[in-house]
C-alpha positions in Angstrom: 9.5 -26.6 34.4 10.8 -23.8 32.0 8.6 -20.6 32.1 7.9 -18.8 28.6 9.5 -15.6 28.3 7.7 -12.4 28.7 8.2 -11.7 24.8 6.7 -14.8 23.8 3.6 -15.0 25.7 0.5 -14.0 23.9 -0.1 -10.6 25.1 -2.7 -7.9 23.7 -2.2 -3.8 23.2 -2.9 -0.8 21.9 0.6 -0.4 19.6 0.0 -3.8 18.6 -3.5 -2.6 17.2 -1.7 0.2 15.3 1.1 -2.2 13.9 -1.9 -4.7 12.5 -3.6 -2.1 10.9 0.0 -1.2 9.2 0.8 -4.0 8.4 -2.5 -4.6 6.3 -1.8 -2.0 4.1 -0.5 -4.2 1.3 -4.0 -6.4 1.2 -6.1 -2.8 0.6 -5.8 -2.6 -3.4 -6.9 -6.5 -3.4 -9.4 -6.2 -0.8 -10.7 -3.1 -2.9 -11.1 -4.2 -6.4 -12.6 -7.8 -4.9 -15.7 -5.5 -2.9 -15.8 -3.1 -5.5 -16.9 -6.5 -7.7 -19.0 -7.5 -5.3 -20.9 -4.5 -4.6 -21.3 -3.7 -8.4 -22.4 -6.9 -8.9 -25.3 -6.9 -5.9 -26.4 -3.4 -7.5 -26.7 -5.3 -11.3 -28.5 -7.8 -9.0 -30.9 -5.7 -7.7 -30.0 -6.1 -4.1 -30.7 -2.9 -1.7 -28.2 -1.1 -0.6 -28.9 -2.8 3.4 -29.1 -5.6 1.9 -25.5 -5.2 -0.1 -24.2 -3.9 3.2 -25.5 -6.1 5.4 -24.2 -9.0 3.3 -20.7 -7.4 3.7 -20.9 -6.9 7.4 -21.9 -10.4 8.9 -21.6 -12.9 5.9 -17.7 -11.2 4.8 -16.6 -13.6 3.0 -16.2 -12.9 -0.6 -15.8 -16.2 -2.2 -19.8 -16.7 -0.4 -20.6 -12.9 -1.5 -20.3 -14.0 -4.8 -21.3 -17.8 -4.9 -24.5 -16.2 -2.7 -25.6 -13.8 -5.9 -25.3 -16.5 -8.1 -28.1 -18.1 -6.4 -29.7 -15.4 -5.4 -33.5 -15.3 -5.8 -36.4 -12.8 -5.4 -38.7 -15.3 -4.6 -37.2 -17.6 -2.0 -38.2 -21.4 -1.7 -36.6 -23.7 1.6 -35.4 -25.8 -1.5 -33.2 -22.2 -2.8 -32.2 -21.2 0.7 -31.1 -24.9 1.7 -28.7 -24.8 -1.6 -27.1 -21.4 -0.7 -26.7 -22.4 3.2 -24.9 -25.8 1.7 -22.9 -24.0 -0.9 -21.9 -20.9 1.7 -20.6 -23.7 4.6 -18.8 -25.7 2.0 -16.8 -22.4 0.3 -16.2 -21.0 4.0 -15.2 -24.5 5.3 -11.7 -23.4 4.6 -12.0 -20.9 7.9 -12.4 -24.4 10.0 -8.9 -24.9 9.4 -7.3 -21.6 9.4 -9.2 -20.7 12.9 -7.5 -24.0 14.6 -4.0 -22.7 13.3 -4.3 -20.1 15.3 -5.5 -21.8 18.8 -2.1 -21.8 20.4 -2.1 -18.0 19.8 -5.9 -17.1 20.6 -6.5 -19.6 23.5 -5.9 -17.3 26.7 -7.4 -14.6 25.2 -10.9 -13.3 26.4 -13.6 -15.2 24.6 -15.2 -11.9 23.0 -11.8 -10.9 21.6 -11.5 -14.3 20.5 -14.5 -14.5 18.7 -14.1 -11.1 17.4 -10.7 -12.0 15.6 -12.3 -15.1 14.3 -15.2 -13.6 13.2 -13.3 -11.2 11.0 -10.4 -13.8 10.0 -9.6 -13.8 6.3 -6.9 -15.3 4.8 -5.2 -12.0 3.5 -5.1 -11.4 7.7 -4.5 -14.9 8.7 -1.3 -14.7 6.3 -0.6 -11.5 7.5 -0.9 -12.5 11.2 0.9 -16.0 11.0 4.1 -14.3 9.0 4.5 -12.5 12.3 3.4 -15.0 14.8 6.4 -16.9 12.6 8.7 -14.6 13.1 8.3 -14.4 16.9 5.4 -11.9 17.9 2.9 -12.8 20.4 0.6 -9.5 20.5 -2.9 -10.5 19.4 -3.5 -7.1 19.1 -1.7 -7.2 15.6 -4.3 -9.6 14.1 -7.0 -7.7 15.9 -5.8 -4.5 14.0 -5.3 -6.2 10.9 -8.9 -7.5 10.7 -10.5 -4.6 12.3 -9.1 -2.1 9.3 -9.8 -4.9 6.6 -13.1 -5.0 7.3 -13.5 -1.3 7.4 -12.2 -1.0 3.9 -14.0 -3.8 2.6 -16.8 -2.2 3.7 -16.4 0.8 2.5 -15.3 -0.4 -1.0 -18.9 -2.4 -1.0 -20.2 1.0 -0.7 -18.9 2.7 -3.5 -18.8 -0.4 -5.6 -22.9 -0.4 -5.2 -23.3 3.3 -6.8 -21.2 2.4 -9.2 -23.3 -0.8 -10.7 -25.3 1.8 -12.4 -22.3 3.2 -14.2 -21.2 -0.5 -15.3 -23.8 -1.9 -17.1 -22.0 -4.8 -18.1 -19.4 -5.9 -15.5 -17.7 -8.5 -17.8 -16.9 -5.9 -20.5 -14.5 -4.7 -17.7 -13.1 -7.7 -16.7 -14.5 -7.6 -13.2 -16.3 -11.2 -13.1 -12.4 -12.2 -13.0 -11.2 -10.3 -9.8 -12.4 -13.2 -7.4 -10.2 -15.7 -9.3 -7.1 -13.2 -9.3 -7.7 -12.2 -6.1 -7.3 -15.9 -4.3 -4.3 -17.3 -7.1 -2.4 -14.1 -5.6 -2.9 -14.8 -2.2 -1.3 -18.8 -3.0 2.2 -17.0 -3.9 2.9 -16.1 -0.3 1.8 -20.1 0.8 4.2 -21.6 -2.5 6.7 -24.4 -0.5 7.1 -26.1 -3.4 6.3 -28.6 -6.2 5.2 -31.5 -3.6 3.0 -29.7 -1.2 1.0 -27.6 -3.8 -0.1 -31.2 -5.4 -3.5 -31.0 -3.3 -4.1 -27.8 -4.7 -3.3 -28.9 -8.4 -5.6 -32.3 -7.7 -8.6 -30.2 -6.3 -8.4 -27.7 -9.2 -8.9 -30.7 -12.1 -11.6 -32.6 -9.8 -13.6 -29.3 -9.9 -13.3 -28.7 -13.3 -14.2 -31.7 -14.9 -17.0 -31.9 -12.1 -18.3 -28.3 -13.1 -18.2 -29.6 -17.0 -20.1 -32.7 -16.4 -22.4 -32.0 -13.4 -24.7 -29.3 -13.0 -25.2 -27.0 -9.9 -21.9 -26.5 -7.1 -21.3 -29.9 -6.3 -17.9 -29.0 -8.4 -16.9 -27.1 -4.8 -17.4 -29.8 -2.9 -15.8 -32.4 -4.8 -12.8 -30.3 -5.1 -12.3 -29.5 -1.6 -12.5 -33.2 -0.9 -10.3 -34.0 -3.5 -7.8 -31.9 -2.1 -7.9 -33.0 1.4 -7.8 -36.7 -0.1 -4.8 -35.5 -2.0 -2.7 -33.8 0.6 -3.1 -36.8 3.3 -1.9 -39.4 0.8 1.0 -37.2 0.1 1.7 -36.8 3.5 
């Protein structure tokens, strides 16, 4: 039997916090603008501030945030808050996948540190957090520190971006509807291997389009997604 190394066990600390937290820095002026959005948007909305806050505490999840004040009602109906429970799942199905990657890392972890880093796992820290489990580091404390200061900032960018609605009247004169679609084509560039494996994402892309054009509603999200994964096994 061959015993692991001591520097490639999973292991958790303090510096390890520190580094994460570093190491998100990059992620802030994305993370910024896409709350700053959201936050606006809530206040055009008419969404209280606790509920604009509370929205970006537990749900955090931007793609939702937004999809969620699309649908977004004053009067609510079980017919309005099955839709947005459907349409949230399906938009943050993608977290399914990007939790399991990180099993092997997370799995003898404490189960309240595990949750925690799931809980606040996005995909700016998930990229951030593989890139150094790739190169060889095995302190969860890095992806703990990464999420932990993400979250801060995205909440704090909520913040501001709610007192500001009432200085933006009209978001889309400023180009601000289009900082959710910037937002996630930048984070692809880090994930680009290629022609062949970004087929699935090219496939799922044209399914939702033409879905969106000739069906009303979000079915568009879900037909895309399954597109994709369709796509990507067939390929493989």
């Amino acid at each position: 039997m061959t015993l692991m190394p001591p520097a490639l066990r999973p292991h958790f600390s303090y510096s390890g916090l520190r580094h994460g937290a570093r190491a998100a820095l990059p992620a802030f002026p994305g993370f910024i603008m896409f709350a700053l959005a959201f936050g606006t948007a809530a206040a055009q909305k008419g969404l209280s501030l606790g509920e604009t806050l509370g929205l970006s505490g537990f749900v955090y999840a931007g793609a939702s945030q937004m999809v969620g004040l699309e649908i977004w009602q004053q009067v609510w109906t079980p017919a309005t808050i099955l839709t947005i429970m459907t349409v949230t799942a399906v938009v943050n199905a993608r977290m399914i996948m990007l939790g399991a990657t990180l099993q092997p890392w997370l799995k003898h972890e404490p189960l309240p540190r595990t949750a925690l880093n799931l809980f606040l796992l996005t995909e700016a820290g998930w990229l951030i957090g593989t890139r150094y489990h790739t190169e060889g580091g095995r302190d969860v404390g890095v992806l703990l520190g990464c999420a932990l200061i993400l979250w801060l900032v995205w909440l704090v960018a909520t913040f501001a971006g709610f007192f500001a609605g009432a200085l933006v009247p009209e978001p889309r004169r400023f180009g601000l509807d289009l900082v959710m679609p910037i937002f996630f084509g930048v984070m692809l560039v880090p994930l680009w291997k290629g022609f062949k494996p970004a087929l699935p994402w090219l496939v799922a892309g044209l399914v939702s389009l033409i879905v969106h054009a000739l069906v009303p509603g979000y079915l568009f999200i879900i037909a895309g997604a399954l597109a994709g994964v369709v796509a990507g096994m067939l390929i493989e």
